[in-house]
N, C-alpha and C positions, 0 to 999 in steps of 0.2 A: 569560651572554648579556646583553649593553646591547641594550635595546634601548626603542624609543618605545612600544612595543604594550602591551598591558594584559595581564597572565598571569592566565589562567582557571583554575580546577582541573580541571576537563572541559569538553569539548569536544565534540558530542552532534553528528553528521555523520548527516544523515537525520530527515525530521520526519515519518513518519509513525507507526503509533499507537505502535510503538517505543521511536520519538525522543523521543515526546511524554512518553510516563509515564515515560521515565529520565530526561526534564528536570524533570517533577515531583518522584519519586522523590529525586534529587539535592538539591531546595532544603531535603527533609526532612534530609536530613545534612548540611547546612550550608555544602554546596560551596556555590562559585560558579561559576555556569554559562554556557554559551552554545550554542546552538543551530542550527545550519548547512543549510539545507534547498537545496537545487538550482531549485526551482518558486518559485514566486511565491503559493504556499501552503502550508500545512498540509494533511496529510493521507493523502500516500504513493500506494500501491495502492487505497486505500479512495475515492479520487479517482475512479478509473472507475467506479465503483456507485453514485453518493449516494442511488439509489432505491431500492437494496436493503433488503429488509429484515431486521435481524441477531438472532439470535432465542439465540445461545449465549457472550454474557458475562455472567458469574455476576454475579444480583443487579439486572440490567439486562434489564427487559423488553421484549419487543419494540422495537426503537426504528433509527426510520429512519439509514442510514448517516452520511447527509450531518449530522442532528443529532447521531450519536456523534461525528462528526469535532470540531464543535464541539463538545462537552462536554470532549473530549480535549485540544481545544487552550486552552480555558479551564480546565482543571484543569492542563495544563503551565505556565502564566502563573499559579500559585498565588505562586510565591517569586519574581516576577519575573527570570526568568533574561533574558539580552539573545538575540534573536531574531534571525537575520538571515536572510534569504529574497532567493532568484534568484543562490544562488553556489555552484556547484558548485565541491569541493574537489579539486583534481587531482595533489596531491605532498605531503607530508608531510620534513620534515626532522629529524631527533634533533639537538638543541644538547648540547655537552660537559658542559651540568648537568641532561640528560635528561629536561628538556621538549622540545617538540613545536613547531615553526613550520609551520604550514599554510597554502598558500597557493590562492588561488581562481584558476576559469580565466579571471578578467580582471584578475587581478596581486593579488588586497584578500590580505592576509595575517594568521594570526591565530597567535597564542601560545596554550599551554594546556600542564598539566602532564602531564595523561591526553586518552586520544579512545576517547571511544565508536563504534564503529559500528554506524549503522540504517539500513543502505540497500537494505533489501529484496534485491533480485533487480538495483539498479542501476538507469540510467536505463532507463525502460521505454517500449517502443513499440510501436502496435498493430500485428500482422500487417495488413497492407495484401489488400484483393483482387487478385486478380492475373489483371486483367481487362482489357485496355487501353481506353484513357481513361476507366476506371470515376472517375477522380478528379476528372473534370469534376462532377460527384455531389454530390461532399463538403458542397458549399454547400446542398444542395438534398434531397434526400429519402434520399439513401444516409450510412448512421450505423453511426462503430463504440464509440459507445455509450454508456447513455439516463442523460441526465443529469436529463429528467424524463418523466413517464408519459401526463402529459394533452396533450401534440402527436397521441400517436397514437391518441387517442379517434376510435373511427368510423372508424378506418382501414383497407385490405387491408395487413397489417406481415407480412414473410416474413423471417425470422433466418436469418443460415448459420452454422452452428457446433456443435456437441456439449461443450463442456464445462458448465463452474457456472453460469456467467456468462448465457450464451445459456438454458440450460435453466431459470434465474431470471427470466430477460425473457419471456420467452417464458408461464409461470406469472404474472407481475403482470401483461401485460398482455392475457391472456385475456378477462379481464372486463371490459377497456374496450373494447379492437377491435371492429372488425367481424368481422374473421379475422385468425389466429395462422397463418403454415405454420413448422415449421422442417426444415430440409433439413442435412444429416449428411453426409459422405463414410464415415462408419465404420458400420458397423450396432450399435453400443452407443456410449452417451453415459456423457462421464465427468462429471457432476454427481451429488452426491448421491442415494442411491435413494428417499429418501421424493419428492424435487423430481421426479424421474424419473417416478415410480411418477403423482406427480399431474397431471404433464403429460398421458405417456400415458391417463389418465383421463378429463381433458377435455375441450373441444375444440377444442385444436390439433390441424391436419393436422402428422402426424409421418412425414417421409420419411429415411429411412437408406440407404445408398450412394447417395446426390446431393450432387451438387455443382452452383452455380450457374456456369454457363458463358457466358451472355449475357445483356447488359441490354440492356435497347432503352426508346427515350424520341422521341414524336411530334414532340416541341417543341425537342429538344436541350437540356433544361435538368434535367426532372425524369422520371426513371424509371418509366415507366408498367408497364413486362412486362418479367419476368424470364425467361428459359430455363432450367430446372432439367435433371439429364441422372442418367442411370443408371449410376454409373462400372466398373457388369461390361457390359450391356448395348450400353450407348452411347446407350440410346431417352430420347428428350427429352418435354418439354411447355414448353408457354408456358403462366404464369401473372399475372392482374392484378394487378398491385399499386400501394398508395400510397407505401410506405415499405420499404426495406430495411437491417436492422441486419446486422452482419457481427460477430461473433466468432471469429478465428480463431486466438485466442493474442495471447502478447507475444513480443519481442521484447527481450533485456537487452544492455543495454551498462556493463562497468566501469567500462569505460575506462582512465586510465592507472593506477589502481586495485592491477590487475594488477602492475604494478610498483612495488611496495611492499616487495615479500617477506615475503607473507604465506604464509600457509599457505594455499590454495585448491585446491577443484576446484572442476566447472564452473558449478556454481551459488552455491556458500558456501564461506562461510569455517570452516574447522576450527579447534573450540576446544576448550579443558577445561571440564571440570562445572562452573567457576566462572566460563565464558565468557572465558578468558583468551585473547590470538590469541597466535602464534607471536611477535609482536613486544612488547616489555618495554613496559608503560604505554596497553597499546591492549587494549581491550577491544570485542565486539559484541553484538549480540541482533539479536532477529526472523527473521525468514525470512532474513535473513544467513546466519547459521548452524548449523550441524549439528553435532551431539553424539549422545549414546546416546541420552539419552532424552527427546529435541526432539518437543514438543510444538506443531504446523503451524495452533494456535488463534490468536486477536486474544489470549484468557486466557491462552496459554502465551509471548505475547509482552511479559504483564505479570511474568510470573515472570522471563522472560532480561533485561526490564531491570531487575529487584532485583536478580537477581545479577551482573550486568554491576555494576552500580554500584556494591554491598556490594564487589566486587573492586577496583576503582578507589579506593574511599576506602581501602581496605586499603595500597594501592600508595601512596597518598599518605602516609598515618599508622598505622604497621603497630602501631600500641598503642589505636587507633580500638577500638570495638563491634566487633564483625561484623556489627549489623545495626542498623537505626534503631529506636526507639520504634513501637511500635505508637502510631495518630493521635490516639488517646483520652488518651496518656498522654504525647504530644509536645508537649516545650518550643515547639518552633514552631507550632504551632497555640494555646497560650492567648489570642496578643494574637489571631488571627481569630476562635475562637470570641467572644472580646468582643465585634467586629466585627457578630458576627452573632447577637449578643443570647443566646448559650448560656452559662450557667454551666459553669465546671470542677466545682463541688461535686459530691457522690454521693447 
């Protein structure tokens, strides 16, 4: 192929935590990389939560979302790979010396030998309420969701939703509110049972089969009272409120993704125990994909991009390691430990 563009060795489509450590993970083996993210950040899924708090990557204590994000994305920027952000990738072409031409949905095009995929679940969008002109709101006290915690100090905050997400908000922000309600259409919540267990504990008003069916606002601007409703009964209440969060799911788009010819169902992509896809030189990880034994952690989406990427450099140079140096004992890290004032010595 002639061509003006720069040839990468991989090509890392998705920047969240994924994207991130197979962009790190890569510089360890001495690709050269580049990094394609659709947002105008870093970050992925872990975007909606920065207040969350993440209590299960090994080695990593407590530690708020929004600072793992950034730790992630400063540990991807270890080997300086090139970065590009707000381009989503929408076509893929094989050249007759089987690299890869990809090109963006506003024409930028990029060369690469391999393509990783980390794209989650795709572009993602929040279920919207479906409430008419609830989205005169958006501006104003109706949130689908909390990017920080101290707006809602002293507040009346009423959630709608049942899964993680809500049943986590709802738990952090017990002890600042004034009042927690959260309201459920289901009569079980799908969040964790310890978060579960602590909610119903303590004190949130916790309503199951309701659904919020009307908003009402004095001033037409901001949401004073909500109507909550009984979805076997029908019997409602009006309730005060200052704020209302909405969690009712995402919403995925592949987009033209899809036609690729991949191997997919509805959610991921199917691949081998070495994260291979159905297509020669394209490799995934994260919640992309499913295998036998897919592990739906932030830590098992450390695992899918060491193997994603041990596969990819394999695909490149099939006389390669299998696997990189452990950090302690990598050529690439001597000149940073210098850097950072540690001897190599024992």
């Amino acid at each position: 192929m002639k061509s003006p563009l720069e040839l990468y060795d991989v090509t890392i489509i998705g920047g969240g935590p994924a994207g991130m450590y197979t962009a790190f993970y890569s510089g360890m083996r001495d690709l050269k990389t580049k990094l394609i993210e659709a947002k105008e950040e870093l970050g992925g899924r872990m975007l909606i939560y920065p207040e969350k708090m993440i209590w299960d990557v090994g080695g990593v204590t407590p530690i708020l979302c929004r600072k793992l994000i950034d730790q992630l994305a400063e540990q991807a920027r270890t080997f300086d790979p090139t970065i590009i952000l707000g381009q989503q990738i929408i076509a893929q072409e094989r050249q007759e010396d089987g690299t890869y031409l990809l090109t963006s949905a506003t024409g930028e095009q990029h060369w690469t030998r391999t393509i990783i995929l980390t794209i989650g679940y795709g572009i993602l969008q929040m279920a919207k309420l479906e409430i008419e002109g609830a989205d005169r709101y958006e501006v104003t006290n109706l949130h689908y969701t909390v990017q920080e915690l101290e707006p809602f100090r002293g507040k009346r905050v009423l959630i709608s939703g049942g899964g993680d997400s809500a049943v986590d908000w709802a738990n952090e922000l017990e002890s600042i509110a004034a009042s927690v309600t959260i309201v459920h259409r289901r009569d079980q919540f799908g969040g964790h049972e310890k978060n579960i267990a602590r909610m119903k504990a303590s004190s949130v008003d916790v309503r199951v089969l309701h659904t919020v069916s009307q908003l009402h606002s004095t001033n037409g601007e901001e949401i004073d009272k909500v109507t909550v409703s009984h979805v076997e009964s029908g019997a409602s209440e009006q309730l005060e409120v200052d704020a209302v969060i909405v969690n009712h799911g995402l919403k995925s788009d592949f987009g033209p993704l899809r036609e690729w010819g991949l191997d997919m169902g509805e959610w991921c992509a199917n691949v081998s125990g070495r994260l291979e896809t159905n297509l020669p030189g394209v490799f995934a990880a994260g919640d992309f994909v499913d295998y036998t034994s897919k592990v739906r952690l932030i830590a098992g989406t450390f695992t899918d991009a060491v193997l994603a990427l041990n596969s990819a450099k394999l695909y490149i140079d099939p006389e390669a390691p299998k696997v990189a140096y452990v950090s302690s004992h990598n050529d690439r890290f001597k000149e940073k430990n210098k850097a950072l004032g540690v001897s190599d010595e024992h």
